[in-house]
C-alpha positions as CSV (number, residue, x, y, z in Angstrom):
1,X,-127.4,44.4,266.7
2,X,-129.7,47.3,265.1
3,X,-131.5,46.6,262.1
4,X,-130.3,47.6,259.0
5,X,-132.2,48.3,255.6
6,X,-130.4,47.6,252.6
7,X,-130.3,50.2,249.4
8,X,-131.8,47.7,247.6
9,X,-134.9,47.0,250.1
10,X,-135.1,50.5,249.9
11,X,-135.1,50.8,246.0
12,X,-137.9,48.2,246.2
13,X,-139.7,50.1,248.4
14,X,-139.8,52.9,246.1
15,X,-140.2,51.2,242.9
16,X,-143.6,50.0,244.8
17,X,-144.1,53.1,245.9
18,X,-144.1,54.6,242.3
19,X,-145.9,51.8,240.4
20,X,-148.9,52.6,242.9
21,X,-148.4,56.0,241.7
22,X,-149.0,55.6,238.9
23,X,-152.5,53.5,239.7
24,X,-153.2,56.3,241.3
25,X,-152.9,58.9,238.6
26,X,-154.2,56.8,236.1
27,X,-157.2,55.8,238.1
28,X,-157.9,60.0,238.5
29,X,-157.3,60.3,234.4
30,X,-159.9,57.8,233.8
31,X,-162.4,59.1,235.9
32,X,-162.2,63.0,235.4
33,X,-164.4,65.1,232.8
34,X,-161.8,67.8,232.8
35,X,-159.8,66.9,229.5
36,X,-157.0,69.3,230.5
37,X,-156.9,67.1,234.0
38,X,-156.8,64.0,231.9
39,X,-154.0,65.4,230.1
40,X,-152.4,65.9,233.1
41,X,-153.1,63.0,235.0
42,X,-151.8,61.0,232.3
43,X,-148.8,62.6,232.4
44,X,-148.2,62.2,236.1
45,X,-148.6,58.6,235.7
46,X,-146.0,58.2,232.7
47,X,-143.5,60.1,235.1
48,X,-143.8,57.6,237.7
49,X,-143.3,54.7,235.2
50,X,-140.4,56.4,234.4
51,X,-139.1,56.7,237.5
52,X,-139.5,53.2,238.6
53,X,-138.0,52.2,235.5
54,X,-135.0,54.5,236.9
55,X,-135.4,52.9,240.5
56,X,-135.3,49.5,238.5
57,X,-131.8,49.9,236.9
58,X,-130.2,51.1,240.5
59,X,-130.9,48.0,242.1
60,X,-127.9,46.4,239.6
61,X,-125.6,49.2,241.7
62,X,-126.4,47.6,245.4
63,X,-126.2,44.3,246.8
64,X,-128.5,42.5,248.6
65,X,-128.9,42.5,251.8
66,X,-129.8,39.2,254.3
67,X,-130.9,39.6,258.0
68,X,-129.7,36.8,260.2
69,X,-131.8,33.6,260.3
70,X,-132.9,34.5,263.5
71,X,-134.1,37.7,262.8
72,X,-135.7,37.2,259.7
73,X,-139.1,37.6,260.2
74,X,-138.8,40.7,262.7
75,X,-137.0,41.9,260.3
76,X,-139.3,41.7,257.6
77,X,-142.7,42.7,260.0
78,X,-140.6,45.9,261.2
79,X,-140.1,46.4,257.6
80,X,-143.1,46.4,256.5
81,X,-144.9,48.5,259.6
82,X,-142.5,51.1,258.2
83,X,-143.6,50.9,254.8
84,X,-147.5,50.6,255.7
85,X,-147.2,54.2,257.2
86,X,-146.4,55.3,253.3
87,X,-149.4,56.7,250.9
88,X,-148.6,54.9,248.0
89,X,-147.9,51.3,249.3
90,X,-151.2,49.3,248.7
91,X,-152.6,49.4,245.1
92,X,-156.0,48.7,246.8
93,X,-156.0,51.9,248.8
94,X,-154.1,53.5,246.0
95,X,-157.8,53.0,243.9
96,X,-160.0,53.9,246.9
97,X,-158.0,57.2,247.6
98,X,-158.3,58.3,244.0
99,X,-162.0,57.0,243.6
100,X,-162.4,59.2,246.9
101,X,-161.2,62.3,245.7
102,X,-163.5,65.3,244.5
103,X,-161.8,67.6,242.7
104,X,-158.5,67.7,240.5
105,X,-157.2,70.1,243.5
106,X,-157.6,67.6,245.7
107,X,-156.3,65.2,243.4
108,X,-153.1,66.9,243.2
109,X,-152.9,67.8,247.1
110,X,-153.0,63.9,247.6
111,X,-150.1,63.7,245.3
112,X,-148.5,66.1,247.5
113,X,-148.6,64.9,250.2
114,X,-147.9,61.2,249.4
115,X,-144.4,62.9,247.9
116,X,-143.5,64.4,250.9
117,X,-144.0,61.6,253.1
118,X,-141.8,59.5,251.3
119,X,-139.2,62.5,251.3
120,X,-139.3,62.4,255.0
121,X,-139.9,58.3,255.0
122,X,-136.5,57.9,252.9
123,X,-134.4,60.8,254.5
124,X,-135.3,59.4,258.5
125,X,-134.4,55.6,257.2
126,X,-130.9,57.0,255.6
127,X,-129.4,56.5,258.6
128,X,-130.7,53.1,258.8
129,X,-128.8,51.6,256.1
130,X,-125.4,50.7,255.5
131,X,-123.5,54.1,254.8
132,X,-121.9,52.8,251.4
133,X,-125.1,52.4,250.6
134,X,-126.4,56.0,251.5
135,X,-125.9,57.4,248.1
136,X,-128.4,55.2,246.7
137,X,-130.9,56.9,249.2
138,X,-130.0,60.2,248.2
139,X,-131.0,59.5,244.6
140,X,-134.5,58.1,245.6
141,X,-134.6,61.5,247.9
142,X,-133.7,63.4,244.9
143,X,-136.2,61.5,242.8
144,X,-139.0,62.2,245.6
145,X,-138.5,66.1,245.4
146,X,-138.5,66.4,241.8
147,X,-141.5,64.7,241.9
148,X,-142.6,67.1,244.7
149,X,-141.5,69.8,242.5
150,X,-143.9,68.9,239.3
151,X,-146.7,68.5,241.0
152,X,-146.4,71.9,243.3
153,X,-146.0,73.7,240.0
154,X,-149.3,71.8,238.5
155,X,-150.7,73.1,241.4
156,X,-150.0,76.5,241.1
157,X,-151.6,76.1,237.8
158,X,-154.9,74.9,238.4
């Protein structure tokens, strides 16, 4: 028997996912000069309140999702290797990425790039999940890109 991830693992995943994101923006608004930046930061951190707070009220639309006994704590290690590859997993490294960056550029490109891994994180675990439950991973994809999308235009602007 393969092992399956649930919508609902997945939606806690992300919910995770964009609470650290939020560390990590506001982290970068407190410690930049640029008030402009600030501005900006701030905002990027509201928008991944918000969207947890979306990611929050899908988890009522899935069910949840137990790995035999047996399996349990494979399950749960192979889980969370797959999660540990993710930027914004760890609210520790979260702080010590954004205390490392060096300009609001950079600042952004990290943002980047932590959306587009979990773009390609939640489109290659898709087929991991139940598929009545594949819709739910489609909205957290479609969550991740317009994320993707803000911050590729804030970049454009700096």
């Amino acid at each position: 028997m393969g092992v399956f991830f649930s919508g609902r693992e997945l939606i806690e995943i992300a919910i995770g996912i964009e609470k650290n994101g939020a560390t990590f923006y506001n982290s970068l608004a407190g410690s930049t000069k640029n008030p402009e930046a600030k501005g900006t930061y701030k905002y990027l951190a509201d928008q991944e309140k918000e969207h947890a707070a979306v990611f929050q009220k899908m988890l009522s639309l899935v069910s949840e999702y137990k790995p035999p006994e047996t399996y349990t704590e494979d399950y749960k290690r192979y889980l969370k290797a797959l999660v540990d590859s993710l930027v914004f997993t760890d609210d520790k490294v979260t702080l010590e990425m954004a205390k490392k960056v060096k300009s609001d550029a950079e600042a952004i490109q990290v943002g980047v790039g932590a959306e587009k891994d979990s773009i390609l994180f939640y489109t290659e675990v898709r087929e991991l999940v139940r598929p009545a439950e594949r819709k739910v991973v489609k909205k957290i994809i479609d969550e991740e890109k317009s994320h993707l999308r803000l911050l590729t235009g804030i970049k454009k602007g700096l």
